[in-house]
N, C-alpha and C positions, 0 to 999 in steps of 0.2 A: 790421138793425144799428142803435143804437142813435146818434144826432145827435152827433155828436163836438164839440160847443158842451156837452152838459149830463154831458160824462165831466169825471172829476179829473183834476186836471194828472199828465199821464204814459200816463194809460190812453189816449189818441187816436194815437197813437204806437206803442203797443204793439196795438193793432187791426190797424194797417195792417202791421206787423211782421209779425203774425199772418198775415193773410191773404195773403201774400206767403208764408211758408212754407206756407200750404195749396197753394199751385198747387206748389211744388218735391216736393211727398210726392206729393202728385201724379202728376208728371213721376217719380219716382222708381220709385212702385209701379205704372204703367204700362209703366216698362223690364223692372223683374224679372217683373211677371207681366202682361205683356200680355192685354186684354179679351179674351173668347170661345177663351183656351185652357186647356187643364185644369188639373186646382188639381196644383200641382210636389207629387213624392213627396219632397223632401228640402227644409232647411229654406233661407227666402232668406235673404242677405245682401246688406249694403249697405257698401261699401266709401268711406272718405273720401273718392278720386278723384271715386267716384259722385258724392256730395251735390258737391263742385265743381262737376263738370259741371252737374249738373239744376240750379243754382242761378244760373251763367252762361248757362245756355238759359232761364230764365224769366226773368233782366235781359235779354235779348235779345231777346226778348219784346216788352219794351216799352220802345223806345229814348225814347218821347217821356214817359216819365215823369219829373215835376217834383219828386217826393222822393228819397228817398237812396235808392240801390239796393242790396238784399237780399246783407251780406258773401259772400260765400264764406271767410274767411280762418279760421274755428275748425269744419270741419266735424263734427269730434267730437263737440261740444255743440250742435249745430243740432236732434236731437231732444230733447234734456237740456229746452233751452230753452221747445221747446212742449209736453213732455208735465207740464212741473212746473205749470204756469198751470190755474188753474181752469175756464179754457175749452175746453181741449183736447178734451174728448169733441166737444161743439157745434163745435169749429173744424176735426174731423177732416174729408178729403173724401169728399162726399158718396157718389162714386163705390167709394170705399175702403169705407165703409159698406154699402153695397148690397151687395157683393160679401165682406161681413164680415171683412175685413181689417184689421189695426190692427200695432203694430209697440212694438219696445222695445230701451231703445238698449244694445248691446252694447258689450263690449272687445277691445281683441289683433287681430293681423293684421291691422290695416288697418282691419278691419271696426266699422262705429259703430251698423249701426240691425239689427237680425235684424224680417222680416216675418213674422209670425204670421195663420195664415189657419185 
């Protein structure tokens, strides 16, 4: 990653924003499709209660962290927000990658993120 001394003002802030939702997608696509079981025949969804949770387990995470802790309170727009950023392929997790996973955010029911595999 690149010295958060030689970013423009805004972008050091949005890095770490970042990277805080890489561990929640994370936490997310490890609930609906758990490592080493077979790829689901029907499509996943992610539900807003989800993105709460997986978002208050990775503040939870890390109680002794000294910046602002990763909202929960707009789960809707929580992939809106990482997949519009030019980073987004580079800041998908790695894990998610390996496993060719990626995702896109949905509407109605509840449901905000559909996982595409």
């Amino acid at each position: 990653m690149t010295d958060e001394t030689e970013l423009p003002e805004g972008e050091a802030e949005f890095l770490r924003v970042q990277s805080k939702k890489i561990e929640v997608i994370g936490i997310l696509l490890d609930r609906k499709w758990p490592a080493g079981t077979p790829r689901p025949s029907e499509p996943l969804f992610v539900s807003n209660q989800e993105v709460i949770d997986a978002i208050q387990e990775r503040n939870a995470r890390h109680p002794d962290e000294t910046t602002k802790k990763l909202s929960h309170r707009n789960p809707a727009n929580f992939l809106k927000d990482f997949i519009r950023k030019p980073t987004c392929n580079s800041n998908w997790p790695a894990t998610a990658k390996a496993r060719r996973i990626t995702a896109r955010q949905v509407y109605g029911k509840s449901r905000v993120i559909k996982v595409i595999q």
